[in-house]
SEDOSE-973630 format. One line per field, with one value per residue: residue in one letter; x, y, z of N, C-alpha, C, O in turn. Coordinates in nm, 2 decimals. Layout:
<nodes>
rest <- (A  ...)
n.c1 <- (X  ...)
n.c2 <- (Y  ...)
n.c3 <- (Z  ...)
ca.c1 <- (X  ...)
ca.c2 <- (Y  ...)
ca.c3 <- (Z  ...)
c.c1 <- (X  ...)
c.c2 <- (Y  ...)
c.c3 <- (Z  ...)
o.c1 <- (X  ...)
o.c2 <- (Y  ...)
o.c3 <- (Z  ...)
</nodes>
This chain:
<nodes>
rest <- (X  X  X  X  X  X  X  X  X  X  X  X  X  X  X  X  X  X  X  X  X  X  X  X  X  X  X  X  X  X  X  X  X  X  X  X  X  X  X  X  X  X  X  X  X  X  X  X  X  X  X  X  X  X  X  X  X)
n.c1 <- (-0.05  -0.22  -0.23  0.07  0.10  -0.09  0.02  0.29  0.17  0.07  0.30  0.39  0.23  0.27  0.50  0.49  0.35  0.42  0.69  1.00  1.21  1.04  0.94  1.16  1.22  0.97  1.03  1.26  1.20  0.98  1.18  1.38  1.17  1.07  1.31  1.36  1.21  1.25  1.49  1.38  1.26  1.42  1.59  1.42  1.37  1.61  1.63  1.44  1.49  1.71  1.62  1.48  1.65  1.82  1.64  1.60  1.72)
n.c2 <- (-3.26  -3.07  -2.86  -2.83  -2.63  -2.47  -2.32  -2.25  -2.05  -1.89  -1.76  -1.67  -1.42  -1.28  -1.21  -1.07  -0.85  -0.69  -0.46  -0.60  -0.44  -0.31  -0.59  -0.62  -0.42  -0.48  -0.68  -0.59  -0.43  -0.57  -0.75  -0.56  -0.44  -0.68  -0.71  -0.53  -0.58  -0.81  -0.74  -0.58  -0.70  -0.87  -0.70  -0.64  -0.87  -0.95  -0.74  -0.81  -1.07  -0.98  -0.78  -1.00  -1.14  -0.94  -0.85  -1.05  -1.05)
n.c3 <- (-1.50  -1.61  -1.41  -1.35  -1.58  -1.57  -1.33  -1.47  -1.65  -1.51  -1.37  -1.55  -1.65  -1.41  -1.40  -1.62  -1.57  -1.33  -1.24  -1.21  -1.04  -0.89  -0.74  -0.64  -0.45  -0.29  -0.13  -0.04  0.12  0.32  0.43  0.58  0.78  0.90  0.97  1.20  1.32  1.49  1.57  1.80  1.94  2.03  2.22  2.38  2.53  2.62  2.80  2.97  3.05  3.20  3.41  3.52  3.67  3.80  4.02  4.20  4.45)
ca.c1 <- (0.01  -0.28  -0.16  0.16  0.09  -0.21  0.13  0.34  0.12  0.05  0.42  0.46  0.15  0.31  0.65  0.51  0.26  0.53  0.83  1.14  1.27  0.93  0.89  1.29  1.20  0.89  1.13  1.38  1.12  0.95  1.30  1.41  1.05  1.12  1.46  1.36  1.09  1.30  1.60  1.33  1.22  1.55  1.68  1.32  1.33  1.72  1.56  1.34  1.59  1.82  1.53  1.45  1.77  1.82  1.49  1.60  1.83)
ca.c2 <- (-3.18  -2.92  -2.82  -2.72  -2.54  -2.35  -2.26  -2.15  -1.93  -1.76  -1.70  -1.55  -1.34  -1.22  -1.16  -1.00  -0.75  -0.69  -0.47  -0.63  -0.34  -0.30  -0.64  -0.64  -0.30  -0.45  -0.81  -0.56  -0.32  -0.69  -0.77  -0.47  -0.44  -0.81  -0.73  -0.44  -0.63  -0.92  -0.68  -0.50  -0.84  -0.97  -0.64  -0.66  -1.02  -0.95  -0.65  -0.86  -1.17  -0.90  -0.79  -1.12  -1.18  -0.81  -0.89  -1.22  -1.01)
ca.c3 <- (-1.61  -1.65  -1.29  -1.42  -1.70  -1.48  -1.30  -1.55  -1.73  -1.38  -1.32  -1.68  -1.57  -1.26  -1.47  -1.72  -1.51  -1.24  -1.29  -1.13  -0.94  -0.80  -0.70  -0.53  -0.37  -0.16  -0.10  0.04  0.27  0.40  0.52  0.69  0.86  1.01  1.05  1.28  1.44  1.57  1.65  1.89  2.03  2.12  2.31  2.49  2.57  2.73  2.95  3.01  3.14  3.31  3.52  3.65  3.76  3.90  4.10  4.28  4.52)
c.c1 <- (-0.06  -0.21  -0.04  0.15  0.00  -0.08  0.22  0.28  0.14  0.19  0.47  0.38  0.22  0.43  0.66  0.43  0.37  0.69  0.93  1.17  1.14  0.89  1.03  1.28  1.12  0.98  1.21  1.27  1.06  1.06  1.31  1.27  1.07  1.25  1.46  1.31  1.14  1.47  1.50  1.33  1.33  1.58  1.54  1.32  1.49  1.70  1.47  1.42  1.67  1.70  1.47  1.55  1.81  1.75  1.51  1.71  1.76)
c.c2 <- (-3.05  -2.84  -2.70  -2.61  -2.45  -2.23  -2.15  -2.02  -1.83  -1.68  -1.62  -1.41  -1.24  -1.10  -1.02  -0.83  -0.63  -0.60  -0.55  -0.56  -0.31  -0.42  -0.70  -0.55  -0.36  -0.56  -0.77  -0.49  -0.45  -0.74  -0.70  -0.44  -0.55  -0.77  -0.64  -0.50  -0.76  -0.86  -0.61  -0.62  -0.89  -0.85  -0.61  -0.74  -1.02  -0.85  -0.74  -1.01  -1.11  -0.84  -0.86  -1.20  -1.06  -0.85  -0.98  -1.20  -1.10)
c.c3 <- (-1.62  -1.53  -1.29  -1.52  -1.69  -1.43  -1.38  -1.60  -1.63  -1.33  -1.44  -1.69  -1.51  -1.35  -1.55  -1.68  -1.42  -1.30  -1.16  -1.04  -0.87  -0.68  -0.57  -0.45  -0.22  -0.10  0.01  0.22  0.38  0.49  0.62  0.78  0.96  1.08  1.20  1.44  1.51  1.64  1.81  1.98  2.10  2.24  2.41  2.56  2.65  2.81  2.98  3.12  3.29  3.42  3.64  3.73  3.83  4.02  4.20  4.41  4.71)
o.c1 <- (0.00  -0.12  -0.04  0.22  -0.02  -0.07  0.22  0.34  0.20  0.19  0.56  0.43  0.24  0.44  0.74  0.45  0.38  0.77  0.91  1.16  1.16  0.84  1.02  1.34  1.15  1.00  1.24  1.27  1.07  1.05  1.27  1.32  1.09  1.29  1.53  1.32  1.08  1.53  1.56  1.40  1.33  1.58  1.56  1.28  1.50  1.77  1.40  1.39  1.69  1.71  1.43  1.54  1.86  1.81  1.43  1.77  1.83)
o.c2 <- (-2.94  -2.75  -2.58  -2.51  -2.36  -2.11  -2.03  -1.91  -1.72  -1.58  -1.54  -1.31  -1.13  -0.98  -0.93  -0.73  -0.51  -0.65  -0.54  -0.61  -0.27  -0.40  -0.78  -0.58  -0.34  -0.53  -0.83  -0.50  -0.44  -0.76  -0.73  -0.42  -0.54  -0.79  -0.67  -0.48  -0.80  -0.91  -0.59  -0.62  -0.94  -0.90  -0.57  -0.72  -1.10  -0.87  -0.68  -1.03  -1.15  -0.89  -0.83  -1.29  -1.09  -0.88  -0.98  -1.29  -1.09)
o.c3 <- (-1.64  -1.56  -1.26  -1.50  -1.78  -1.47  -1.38  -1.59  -1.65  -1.26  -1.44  -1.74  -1.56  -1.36  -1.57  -1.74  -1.45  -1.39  -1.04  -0.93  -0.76  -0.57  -0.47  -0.35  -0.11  0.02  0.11  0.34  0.50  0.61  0.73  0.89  1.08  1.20  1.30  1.56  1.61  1.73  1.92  2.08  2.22  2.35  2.52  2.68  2.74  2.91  3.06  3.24  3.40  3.54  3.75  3.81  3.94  4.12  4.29  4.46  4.81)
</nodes>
């Protein structure tokens, strides 16, 4: 029970410290940073496939 209510407080903390639009802003920039970083990866990792099937002549 204390547990919880360690919890809570810390989330009314956070809430109350925190604006909103500040805390959807960094939510959004963490996304698109991943989003970039796994779009990079895939179109490396299919040059990277096409290569080794080029290669096998």
């Amino acid at each position: 029970m204390k547990n919880t209510v360690k919890r809570v407080l810390l989330l009314l903390i956070v809430m109350f410290t925190f604006s909103s639009c500040e805390i959807i802003g960094d939510i959004f920039k963490a996304g698109m940073s991943v989003g970039i970083f796994l779009v990079i990866a895939v179109i490396v990792f299919i040059i990277f496939i096409i290569s080794k099937i080029g290669g096998k002549k």
